[in-house]
DOMAR-467074 format. One record per residue (C-alpha): y, x negated, z. Coordinates in steps of 0.05 Angstrom, whole numbers, padded with zeros to 5 digits, always signed. Each point is the difference from the previous one (the first is absolute). Example, Ala and Ser with C-alpha at 12.3 -4.5 7.8 and 13.67 -1.06 7.14 Angstrom:
-00090-00246+00156+00069-00027-00013
//
This chain:
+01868-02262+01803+00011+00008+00073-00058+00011+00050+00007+00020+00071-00052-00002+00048+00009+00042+00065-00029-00001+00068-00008+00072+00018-00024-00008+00069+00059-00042+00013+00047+00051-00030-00027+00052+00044+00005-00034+00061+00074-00021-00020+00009+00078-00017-00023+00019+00067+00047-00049+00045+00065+00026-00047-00018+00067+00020-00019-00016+00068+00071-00041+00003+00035+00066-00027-00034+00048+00055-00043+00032-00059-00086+00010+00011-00047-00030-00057-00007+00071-00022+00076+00006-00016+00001-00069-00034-00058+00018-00044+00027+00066-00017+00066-00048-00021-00043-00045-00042-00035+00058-00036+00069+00023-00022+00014-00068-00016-00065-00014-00041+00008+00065-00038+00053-00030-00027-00021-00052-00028-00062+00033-00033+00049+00034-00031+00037-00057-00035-00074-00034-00001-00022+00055-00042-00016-00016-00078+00045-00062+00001-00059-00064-00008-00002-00025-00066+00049-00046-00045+00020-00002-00072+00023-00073-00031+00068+00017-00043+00038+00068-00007-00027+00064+00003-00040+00035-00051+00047+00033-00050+00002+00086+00024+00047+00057-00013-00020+00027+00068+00061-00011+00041-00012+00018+00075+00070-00024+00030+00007-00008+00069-00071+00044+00017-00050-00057-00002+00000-00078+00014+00002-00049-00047-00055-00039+00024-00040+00064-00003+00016+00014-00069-00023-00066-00013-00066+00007+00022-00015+00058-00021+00016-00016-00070-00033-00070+00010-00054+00032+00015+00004+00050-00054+00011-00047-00058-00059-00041+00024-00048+00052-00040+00053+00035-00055+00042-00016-00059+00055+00046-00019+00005+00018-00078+00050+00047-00044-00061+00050-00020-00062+00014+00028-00049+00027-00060-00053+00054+00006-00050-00041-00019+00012-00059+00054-00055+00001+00033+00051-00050+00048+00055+00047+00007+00025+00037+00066+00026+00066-00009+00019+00026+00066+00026-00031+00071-00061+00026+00031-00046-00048-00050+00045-00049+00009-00006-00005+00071-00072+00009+00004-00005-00059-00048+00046-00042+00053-00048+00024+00062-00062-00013-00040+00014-00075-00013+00024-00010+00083-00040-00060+00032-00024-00002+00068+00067-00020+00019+00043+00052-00029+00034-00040-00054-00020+00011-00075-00026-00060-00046+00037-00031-00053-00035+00027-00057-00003-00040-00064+00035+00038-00052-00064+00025-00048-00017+00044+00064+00064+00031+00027+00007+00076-00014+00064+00023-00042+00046+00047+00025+00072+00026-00022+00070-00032+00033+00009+00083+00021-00074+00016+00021+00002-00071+00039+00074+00020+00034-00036+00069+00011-00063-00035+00037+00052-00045+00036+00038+00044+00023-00063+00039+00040-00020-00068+00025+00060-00015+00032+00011+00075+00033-00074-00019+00036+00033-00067+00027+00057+00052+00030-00044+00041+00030-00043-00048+00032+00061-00037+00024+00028+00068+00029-00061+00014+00030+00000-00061+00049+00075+00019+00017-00022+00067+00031-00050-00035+00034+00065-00040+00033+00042+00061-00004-00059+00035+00045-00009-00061+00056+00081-00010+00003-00009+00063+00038-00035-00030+00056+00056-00063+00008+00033+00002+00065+00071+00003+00004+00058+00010-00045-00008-00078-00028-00060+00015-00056-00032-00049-00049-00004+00071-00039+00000+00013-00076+00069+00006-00027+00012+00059-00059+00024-00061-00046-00069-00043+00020-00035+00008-00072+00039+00062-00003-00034+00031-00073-00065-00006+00038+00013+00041+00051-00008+00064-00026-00085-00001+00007+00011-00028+00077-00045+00059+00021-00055-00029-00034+00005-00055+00059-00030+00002+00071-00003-00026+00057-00029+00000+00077+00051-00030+00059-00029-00053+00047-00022+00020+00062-00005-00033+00069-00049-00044+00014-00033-00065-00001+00004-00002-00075+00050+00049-00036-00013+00015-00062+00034+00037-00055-00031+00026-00065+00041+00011-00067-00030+00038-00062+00026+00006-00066-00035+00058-00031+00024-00018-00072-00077-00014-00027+00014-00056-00049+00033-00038+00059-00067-00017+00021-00006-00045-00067+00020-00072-00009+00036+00000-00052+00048+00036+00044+00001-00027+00062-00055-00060+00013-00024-00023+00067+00041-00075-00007+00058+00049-00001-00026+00049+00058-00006-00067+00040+00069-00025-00013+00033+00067+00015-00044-00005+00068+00022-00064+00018+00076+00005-00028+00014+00071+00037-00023-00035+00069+00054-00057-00011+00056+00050-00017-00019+00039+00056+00005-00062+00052+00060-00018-00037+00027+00072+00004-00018-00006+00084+00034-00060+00004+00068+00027-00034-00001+00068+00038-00017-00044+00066+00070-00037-00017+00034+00056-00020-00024+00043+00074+00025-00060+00042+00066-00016-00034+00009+00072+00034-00011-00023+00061
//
């Protein structure tokens, strides 16, 4: 495991002289940072969480829509509190008939930080292999629109860049998310002593942390700052190999 400590202050003030160095106020480099952290919200988004060994046998096959480090935690996550069995009887008092129950039964055993317990096996609910790919399937359409969601917010503040060279959200970026971007916001920096901008995702389960938690709001923070000094310094280079 990997754990990287940042000194925001410190970014910000190196933020500030790359944009001061590129003729660009602190509004305009916070406005490029937004775009930048949007971003990586997006790939932050429902991604924590690891799985020793392969994953958990499924006939849901999503292709090229989804990550597989996504579909890994979800279905982590997921086979934390289920077992999957042939036939699920009336009588089972254990047995999950529907995605919706089997969902609820997923949400209900969350912990403060998100991530379901390992169950012992005398407690897990039952479900069916289609019932589970059914439930599965919903989960990972909310990880798309939450994901989506903090790309319109980018899409929305890209607006405000200056200039033709944009940070920006490219129609590939998470492409298969992009279709709920207008459930994303956001307010441009203004001028002043200090800018801020303000992004919104109005997808409501974004809000939980079993999709996005705050370790993961902090990195994207932290990371978009660094690409956006990074991105100052390149189009710096690039404006005076004109010259």
């Amino acid at each position: 495991m990997v754990t990287a400590k940042f000194d925001l202050p410190a970014l910000e003030r190196s933020l500030k002289k790359a944009a001061k160095a590129f003729g660009e106020t602190s509004a305009q480099a916070v406005i490029r940072w937004g775009v930048s952290v949007c971003r990586d919200l997006a790939v932050q988004t429902q991604v924590f969480g690891k799985r020793k060994g392969g994953r958990p046998k499924s006939s849901y096959k999503p292709g090229e829509k989804i990550e597989d480090k996504q579909i890994n935690s979800l279905m982590a996550g997921a086979m934390n509190v289920l077992l999957i069995v042939p036939k699920v009887g009336a009588a089972n008092a254990k047995g999950l008939r529907s995605a919706g129950e089997v969902n609820n039964w997923i949400e209900s055993n969350r912990g403060k930080r998100g991530r379901t317990p390992k169950l012992p096996l005398d407690q897990r609910r039952v479900c069916t292999q289609s019932v589970f790919d059914s439930a599965f399937k919903q989960r990972i359409a909310l990880a798309g629109i939450a994901k989506g969601a903090w790309l319109g917010a980018g899409m929305e503040l890209s607006k405000h860049e200056a200039g033709t060279a944009r940070i920006g959200v490219g129609k590939n970026f998470l492409g298969y998310t992009q279709k709920h971007a207008s459930r994303g916001h956001a307010v441009p920096a203004k001028s002043g002593f200090s800018p801020v901008a303000i992004l919104e995702n109005k997808a409501a389960h974004s809000a939980s942390s079993w999709v996005l938690n705050n370790s993961s709001k902090r990195d994207a923070v932290a990371f978009g700052a660094r690409k956006t000094i990074t991105w100052y310094r390149k189009a710096l280079k690039a404006k005076l190999d004109k010259v």
